[in-house]
N, C-alpha and C positions, 0 to 999 in steps of 0.2 A: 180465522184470526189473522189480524194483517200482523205481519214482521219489519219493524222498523230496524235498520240499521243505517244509524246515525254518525257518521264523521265531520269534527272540528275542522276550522281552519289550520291552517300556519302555527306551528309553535303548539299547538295545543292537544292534549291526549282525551281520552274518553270520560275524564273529570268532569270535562265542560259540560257535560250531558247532567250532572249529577240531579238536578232542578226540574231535567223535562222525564226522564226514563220513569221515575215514579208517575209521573200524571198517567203516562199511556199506558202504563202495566194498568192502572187504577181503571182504564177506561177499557179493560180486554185484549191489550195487545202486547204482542211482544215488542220487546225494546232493545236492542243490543248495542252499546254504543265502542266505536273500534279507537283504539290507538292503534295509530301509523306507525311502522319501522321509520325508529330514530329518531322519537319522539317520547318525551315525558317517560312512566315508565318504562318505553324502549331505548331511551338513548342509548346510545351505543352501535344498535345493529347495526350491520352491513345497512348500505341504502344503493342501490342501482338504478337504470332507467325502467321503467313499468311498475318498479317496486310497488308505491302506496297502489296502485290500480290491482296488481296480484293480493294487495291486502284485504282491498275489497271483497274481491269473488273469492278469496280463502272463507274469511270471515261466513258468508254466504253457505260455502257449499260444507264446510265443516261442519255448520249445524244444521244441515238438511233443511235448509228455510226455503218458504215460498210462500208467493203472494207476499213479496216485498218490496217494500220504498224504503231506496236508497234515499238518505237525506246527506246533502252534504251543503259545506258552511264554509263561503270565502273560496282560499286555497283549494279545499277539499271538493270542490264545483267539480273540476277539472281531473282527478282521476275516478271520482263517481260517477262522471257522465260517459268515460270509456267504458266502466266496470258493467252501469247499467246493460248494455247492450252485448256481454259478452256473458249475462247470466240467465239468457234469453227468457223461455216462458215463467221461468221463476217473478220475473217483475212484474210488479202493478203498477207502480210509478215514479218517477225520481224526484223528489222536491231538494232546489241547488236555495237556499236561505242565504240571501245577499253576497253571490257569490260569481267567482267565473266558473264559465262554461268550456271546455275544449274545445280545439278549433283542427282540426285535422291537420298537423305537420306543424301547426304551433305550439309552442310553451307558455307555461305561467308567465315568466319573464318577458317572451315577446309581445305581450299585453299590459306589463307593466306599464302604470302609468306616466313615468318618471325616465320611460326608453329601456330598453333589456339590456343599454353599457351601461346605464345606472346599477341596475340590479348586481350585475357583472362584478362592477368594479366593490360593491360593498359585500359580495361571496368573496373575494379576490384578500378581502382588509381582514377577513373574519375567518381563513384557515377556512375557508369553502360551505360556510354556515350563511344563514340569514338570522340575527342577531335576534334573540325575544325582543315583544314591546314594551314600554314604559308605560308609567301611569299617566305621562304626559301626552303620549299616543292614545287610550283613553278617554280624553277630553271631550267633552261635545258631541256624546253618544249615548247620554241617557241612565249613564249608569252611578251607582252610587258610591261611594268611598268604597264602604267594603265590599262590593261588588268588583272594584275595581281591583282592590286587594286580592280576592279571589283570583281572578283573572291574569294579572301580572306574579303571584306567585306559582300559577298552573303551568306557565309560558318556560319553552326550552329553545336551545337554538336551533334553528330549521336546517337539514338537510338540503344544500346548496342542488346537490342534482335531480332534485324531482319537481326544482323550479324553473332547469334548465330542458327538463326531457320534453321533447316534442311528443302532440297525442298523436293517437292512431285510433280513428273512426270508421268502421266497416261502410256505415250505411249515415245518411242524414242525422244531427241532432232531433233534428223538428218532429221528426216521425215516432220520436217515445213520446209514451205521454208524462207527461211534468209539468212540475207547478214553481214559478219563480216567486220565491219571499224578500219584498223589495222593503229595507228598511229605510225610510226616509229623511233618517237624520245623518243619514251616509250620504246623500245625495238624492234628490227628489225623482228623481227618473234612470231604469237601467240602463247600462254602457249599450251602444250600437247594436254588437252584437248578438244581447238579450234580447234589442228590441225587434232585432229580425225575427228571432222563433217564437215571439209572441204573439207573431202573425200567425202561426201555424194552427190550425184545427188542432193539434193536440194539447197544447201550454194554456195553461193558463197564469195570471195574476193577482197575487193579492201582497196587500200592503200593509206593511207593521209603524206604526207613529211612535220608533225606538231608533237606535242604535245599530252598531255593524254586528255587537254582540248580544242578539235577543236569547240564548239562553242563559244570559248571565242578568239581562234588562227586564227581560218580559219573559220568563219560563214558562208561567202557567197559559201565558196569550199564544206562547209561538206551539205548546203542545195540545192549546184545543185547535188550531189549526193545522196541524200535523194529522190528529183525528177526523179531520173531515177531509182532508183526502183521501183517507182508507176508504170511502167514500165514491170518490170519484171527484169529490167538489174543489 
């Protein structure tokens, strides 16, 4: 039985999940989906550098899981792809759902799009948070009012330092094997570089005709995709 352990983006706890975790129980697997320290029902916690990445493999090795795919979403790309490789034979594969990847000695922030003294300076405005999003951020992604509703009532404000923490990669991305979830209505093709590890014998690609947020847009499409990587596919 393959073990999904699913993390949300930015802002968002293991609610997001609420849409897909029943499809994959229904199709034989397990489903676990994690809130992050200082998030949603964690607000609050202590938040450090490594933190959400020790969430990870906590999550993991707490319940004796294997033959796992990490799934991570957005923000969440980026301490799931250190985590992967630190839970060694335990993994089957990472699937990162329209999301960044880690970059060895980089931050989320330093991939900001907008420059990392953008980000900076709006941690700086917000008491060292990254602010939830609006339903105006929303927009042009596929989702429906109340979908939307969900969504921006789910949203907390992010932990300014696990946008700022540089990752630490033992060994090459390209060398796990993973599947990137390219939503299309976020941008027709992924950032640089995704598109390098896609070159890799191990990655593969597939495409959602959604939004940034397909388990809020497309639930049942993004979890019979999720099941066929248990797969290999």
């Amino acid at each position: 039985m393959t073990e999904f352990v699913l993390v949300a983006g930015a802002w968002l706890g293991s609610s997001a999940w609420d849409e897909v975790v029943p499809r994959l129980r229904a199709a034989g697997h397990g489903a676990h989906a994690v809130t992050l320290s200082g998030l949603a029902e964690r607000r609050g916690e202590p938040v450090g550098r490594q933190t959400h990445v020790q969430d990870v493999v906590d999550e993991v090795e707490r319940r004796g899981l294997r033959d796992v795919v990490l799934v991570g979403h957005s923000y969440s790309g980026i301490p799931v792809g250190q985590a992967a490789e630190r839970i060694g034979d335990r993994l089957a594969r990472v699937v990162f759902v329209d999301s960044e990847v880690p970059t060895d000695g980089a931050s989320f922030a330093d991939g900001w799009w907008q420059g990392r003294a953008d980000m900076e300076a709006t941690l700086a405005e917000n008491d060292g948070f990254w602010p939830p999003l609006t339903a105006a951020d929303c927009a042009g992604q596929g989702l429906t009012d109340q979908q939307i509703g969900l969504l921006v009532a789910g949203a907390t404000p992010h932990p300014g330092a696990t946008l700022t923490d540089p990752a630490a990669l033992a060994r090459p991305l390209g060398e796990l094997p993973a599947t990137y979830v390219k939503c299309l209505l976020d941008g027709p093709e992924p950032n640089a570089t995704v598109a390098g590890l896609l070159a890799s014998e191990h990655w593969s690609l597939v495409e959602m005709d959604t939004g940034h947020w397909p388990m809020f847009s497309r639930p049942h499409e993004l979890a019979e995709i999720l099941h066929r990587t248990a797969d290999g596919s």
